[in-house]
C-alpha angles and dihedrals in degrees: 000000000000113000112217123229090266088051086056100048089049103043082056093049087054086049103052091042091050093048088042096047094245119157111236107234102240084229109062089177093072094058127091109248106249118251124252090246098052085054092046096056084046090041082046098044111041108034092047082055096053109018094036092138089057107061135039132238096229098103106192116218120247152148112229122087120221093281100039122084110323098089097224114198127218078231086074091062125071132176127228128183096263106027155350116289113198130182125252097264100048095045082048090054092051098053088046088055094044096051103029110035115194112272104147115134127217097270082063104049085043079055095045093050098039097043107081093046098052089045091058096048103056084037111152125195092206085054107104087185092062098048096046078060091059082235113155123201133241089281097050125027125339118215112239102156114032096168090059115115103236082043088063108026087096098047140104115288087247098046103162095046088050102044094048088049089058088043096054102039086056091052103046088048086056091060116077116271117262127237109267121251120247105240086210109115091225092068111036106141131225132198075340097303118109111258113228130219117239083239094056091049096044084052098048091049089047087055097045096046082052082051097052087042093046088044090048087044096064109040083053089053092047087054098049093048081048088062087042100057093054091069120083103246107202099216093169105040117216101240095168115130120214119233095226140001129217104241100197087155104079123121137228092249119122109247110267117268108290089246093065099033085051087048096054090040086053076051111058088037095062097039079059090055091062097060100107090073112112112257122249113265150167135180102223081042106094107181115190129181127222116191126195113204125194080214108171116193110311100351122106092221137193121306100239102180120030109190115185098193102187115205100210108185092177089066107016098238134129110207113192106199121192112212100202120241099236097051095135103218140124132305116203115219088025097050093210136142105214143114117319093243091063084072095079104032085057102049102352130220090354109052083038089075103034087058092047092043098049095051100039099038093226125128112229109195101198140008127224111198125197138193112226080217091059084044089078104053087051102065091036076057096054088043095256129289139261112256130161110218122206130214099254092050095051094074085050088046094047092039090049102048091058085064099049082037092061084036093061092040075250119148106282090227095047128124090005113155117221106203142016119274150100104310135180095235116205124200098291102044094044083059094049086058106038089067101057107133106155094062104073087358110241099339094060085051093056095035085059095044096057086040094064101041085059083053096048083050103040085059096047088049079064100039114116110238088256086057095045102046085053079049093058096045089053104049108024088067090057091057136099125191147156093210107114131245083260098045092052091044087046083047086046104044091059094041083116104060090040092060087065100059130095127259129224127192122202144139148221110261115038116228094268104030101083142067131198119237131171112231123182079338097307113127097223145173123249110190143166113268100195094049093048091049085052096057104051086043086068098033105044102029098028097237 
């Protein structure tokens, strides 16, 4: 009577627990059926001790297990007294099962089943490969079991590996052919995407991060020419000289005695003589004058407030110098001695250097011209300044708002302060104070002066950019200048660097080095040129 597979494997387990002294559970139903590899080490152990002569030590490899598809036959079992004889195939099918469990997935069993057709059909007499592989064409045997052992016994000693190589190769010449890959470094490919060098990608970010700053650049640039174009450029300067001024501003006082008068005028002439001499100069020394007119409707006006600010990039220092209104001198073109503001409103902006250049032998490069009035509209912008008012200023302020008050079409009695003390000043009232003259004479006009426009400045360094930008539309519209759209860029680039450096306040003329004299009914200022030219040598030069 034939045993079936089930019958084998029991019988083994009974076996191994008999020889090892193991007590067999009564109900068998309760215990786990033992796994095929636990039956094979006892199979493998126990029959090659006993039955050695029996069985040889070849194992073919294969992939079924004992129930798979071998077809393994209880005739292929017998029993002796001792122990469980089995035939050749069914103890090689054990040992392939034992040491190489099936694991194959479904694209190998597809292969497996795939493979010897499509052998056969691409069979080739002339392929050595194939017929090592004992494969026929259509025409001869076709190959329907590759794994069988007559199929095999004349083929290489790695047959699998062999048969699925040639499997694979002719399928892969059956697809179509794939696009070669480029060997420069620059274009390996990865998962199908280009694979960049470190070098490629260090360079493209490189480039993208010049294409954000260029980007940022321009529109930068774009801004900044916005804000240019706002200021009034003088490309053709005005040098025409007027014939004659209206001088409204003349005292009561009797002319000084004709000695002194006689000794300022020896004085002025001489330091004329000496214009030959070359003016001081420095490159990394920009002097720009800003001139603050009292301008009313079509006349040019008197120059009210003369500020020489000096960019020293050797030190670091901007010195903003005042040359007061009433220094008598010399004006070229017009070949008067008179006070220093007559110089504007003869020949304007123009004339206005070359005076101060001829009789302070200092070379000013561009001129800034504002309007009082504008004056005005620039510190309401900044939100007023800080300024503490004496006793003896509030009856000027008062006295000269009325004025700039009747002047606006403004209330003749607004913004009036009524005591002395520390006052947020807004644009009128910074004006108001800003032409005292008759507290401090001359040198508390310009004082004030330079101490409201650092005022003016010290508020726009902490103005957010929203602030500044209504600032600069505010004030750039209200100047005049003959600096060029590159000049001001250039100016505009280093702002920042501008903002860092010092700043210096003076005058001309120092404190002693002047005398007043009354001259044809003008109170003016006699001083000592060589003294004055001295001073700004070392100040503004630093030598």
């Amino acid at each position: 009577m034939d045993k079936s597979i089930d019958d084998i494997i029991n019988e083994a387990m009974e076996k191994k627990r008999k020889m090892s002294g193991e007590q067999i559970p009564e109900n068998k139903d309760d215990v786990r059926k033992t796994t095929l590899d636990n039956t094979a080490d006892y199979l493998i152990s126990d029959i090659s001790k006993a039955e050695s002569d029996n069985y040889s030590d070849g194992v073919s490899e294969s992939e079924g297990s004992l129930s798979d598809k071998q077809g393994v036959k209880a005739s292929d079992v017998h029993e002796s007294k001792d122990s469980i004889t089995i035939s050749q195939d069914v103890f090689d099918s054990i040992i392939s099962s034992r040491d190489k469990p099936n694991t194959e997935n479904t694209e190998t069993k597809s292969k497996k089943s795939a493979a010897p057709d499509f052998l056969a059909d691409n069979y080739n007499e002339d392929d050595e490969d194939l017929a090592s592989l004992g494969i026929a064409g259509k025409e001869g045997r076709k190959v329907t079991d590759y794994q069988s052992r007559e199929f095999k016994k004349d083929s290489p000693k790695n047959f699998d590996q062999a048969y699925y190589d040639k499997y694979d190769k002719l399928k892969k010449l059956d697809a179509p052919p794939e696009r070669p890959q480029s060997t420069s470094k620059n274009r390996l490919k990865k998962n199908g995407k280009k694979k960049w060098s470190a070098k490629k990608k260090v360079i493209t970010i490189v480039i993208i991060a010049l294409l954000i700053i260029l980007l940022l650049a321009g529109a930068a640039v774009a801004l900044i020419y916005n804000y240019i174009s706002k200021i009034n450029i003088v490309k053709s300067p005005d040098t025409s000289i007027a014939s004659s001024i209206v001088d409204d501003d003349k005292t009561d006082e009797p002319d000084s005695p004709k000695k002194d008068i006689d000794e300022l005028n020896e004085k002025v002439k001489n330091n004329m003589e000496k214009k030959s001499e070359p003016l001081m100069y420095d490159e990394n020394v920009m002097n720009v004058l800003v001139i603050g007119t009292d301008s009313r409707g079509s006349e040019r006006g008197r120059s009210d407030s003369m500020i020489l600010v000096s960019l020293n990039k050797n030190t670091n220092r901007i010195i903003m110098t005042s040359f007061l209104r009433d220094i008598y001198l010399h004006i070229p073109q017009v070949d008067e001695y008179t006070r220093l503001n007559h110089a504007y409103a003869y020949g304007g902006a123009e004339l206005l250097m070359d005076t101060i250049e001829e009789n302070f032998r200092i070379k000013i490069d561009k001129y800034v011209m504002v309007n009082f009035s504008s004056f005005v509209d620039v510190v309401d912008s900044v939100g007023g300044v800080d300024i503490n008012v004496t006793e003896d200023e509030v009856q000027y302020v008062n006295s000269y708002l009325s004025e700039i008050n009747m002047l606006r079409g403004d209330p003749t009695g607004s913004d009036k302060i009524s005591s002395a003390g520390l006052y947020t000043l807004n644009g009128k009232q910074a004006l108001a104070y800003s032409r005292i003259r008759y507290v401090g004479t001359d040198f508390g006009r310009t004082e004030r002066q330079r101490t409201v426009m650092n005022k003016v400045l010290n508020k726009a360094k902490a103005m957010s950019l929203f602030e500044i930008n209504d600032l600069l539309n505010v004030l750039l519209p209200k100047l005049t200048t003959n600096l060029t759209e590159n000049e001001i860029f250039s100016l505009v680039l280093d702002v920042f660097e501008y903002l860092d450096f010092d700043t210096i306040s003076q005058a001309i003329p120092q404190n002693s080095d002047f005398s007043y004299l009354t001259i044809r009914g003008m109170s003016v200022l006699g001083i000592d040129f060589d003294s004055s030219i001295d001073y700004l040598k070392k100040t503004i030069y630093n030598k």
